[in-house]
C-alpha positions in Angstrom: -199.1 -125.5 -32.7 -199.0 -127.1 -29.9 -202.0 -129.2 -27.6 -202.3 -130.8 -24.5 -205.1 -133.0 -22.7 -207.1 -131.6 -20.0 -210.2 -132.9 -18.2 -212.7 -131.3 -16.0 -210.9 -131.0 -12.1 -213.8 -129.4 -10.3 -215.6 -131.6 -7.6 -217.8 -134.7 -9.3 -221.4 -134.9 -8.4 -222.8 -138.3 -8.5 -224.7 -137.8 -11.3 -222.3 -135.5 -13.2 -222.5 -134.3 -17.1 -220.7 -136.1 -19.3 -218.9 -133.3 -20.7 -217.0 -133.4 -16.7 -216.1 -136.9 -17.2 -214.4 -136.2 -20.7 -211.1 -135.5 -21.6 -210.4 -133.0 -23.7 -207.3 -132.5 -26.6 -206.9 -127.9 -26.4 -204.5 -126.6 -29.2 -202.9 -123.4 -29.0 -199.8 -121.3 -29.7 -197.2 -119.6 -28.1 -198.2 -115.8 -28.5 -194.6 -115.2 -29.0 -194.2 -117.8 -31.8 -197.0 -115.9 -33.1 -195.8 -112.3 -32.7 -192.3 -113.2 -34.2 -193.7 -114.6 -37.4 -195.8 -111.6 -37.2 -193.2 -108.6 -37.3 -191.1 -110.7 -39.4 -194.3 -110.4 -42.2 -193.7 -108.1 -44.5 -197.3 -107.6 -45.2 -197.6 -106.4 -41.8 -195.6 -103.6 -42.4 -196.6 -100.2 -41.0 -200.2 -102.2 -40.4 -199.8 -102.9 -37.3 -199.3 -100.7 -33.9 -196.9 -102.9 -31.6 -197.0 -100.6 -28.6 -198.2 -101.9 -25.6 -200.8 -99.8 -23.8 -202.9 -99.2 -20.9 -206.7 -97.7 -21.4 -208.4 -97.3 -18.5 -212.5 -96.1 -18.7 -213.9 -93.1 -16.8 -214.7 -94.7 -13.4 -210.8 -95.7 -14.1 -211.3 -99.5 -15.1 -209.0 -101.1 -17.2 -210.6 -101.6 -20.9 -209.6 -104.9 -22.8 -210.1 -104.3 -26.6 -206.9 -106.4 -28.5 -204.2 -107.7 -27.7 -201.6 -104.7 -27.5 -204.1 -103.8 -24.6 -203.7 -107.0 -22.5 -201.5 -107.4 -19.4 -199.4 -109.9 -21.3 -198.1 -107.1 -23.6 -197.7 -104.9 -21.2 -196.0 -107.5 -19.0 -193.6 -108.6 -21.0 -192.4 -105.3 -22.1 -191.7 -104.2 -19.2 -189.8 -107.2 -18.4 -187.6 -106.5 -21.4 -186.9 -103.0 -20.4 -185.8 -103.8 -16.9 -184.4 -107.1 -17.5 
């Protein structure tokens, strides 16, 4: 896991929150940290669909519902087809 510190960087009003004048510590961690130790779980095995999709609605808009479904997944798999 990783973190970093981050603070507010919109414009200050002069009488500001004090949640814009904080710094804050945000932990995280690399999705593909997390996917490795994922396909290399047994106990996901067969329990997981690692296919990277598109689903769009019926006025055509793209629908978000897990991961597999994001633009990172589909982003990076295309880069590894082409690349």
């Amino acid at each position: 896991m990783a973190s970093l510190y981050h603070s507010y960087a919109g414009q200050l009003a002069p009488d500001a929150p004090s949640w814009q004048l904080k710094e804050y510590e945000v932990c995280y961690c690399d999705p593909s940290v997390v996917l490795a130790k994922m396909f290399d779980n047994l106990d996901y095995n067969g329990q997981f669909d690692y296919t990277p999709y598109v689903k769009l609605n019926d006025s055509g808009k793209h629908c978000w519902n897990e991961f597999m479904s994001g633009n990172y997944a589909w982003c990076h798999v295309v880069c590894i087809i082409f690349s």
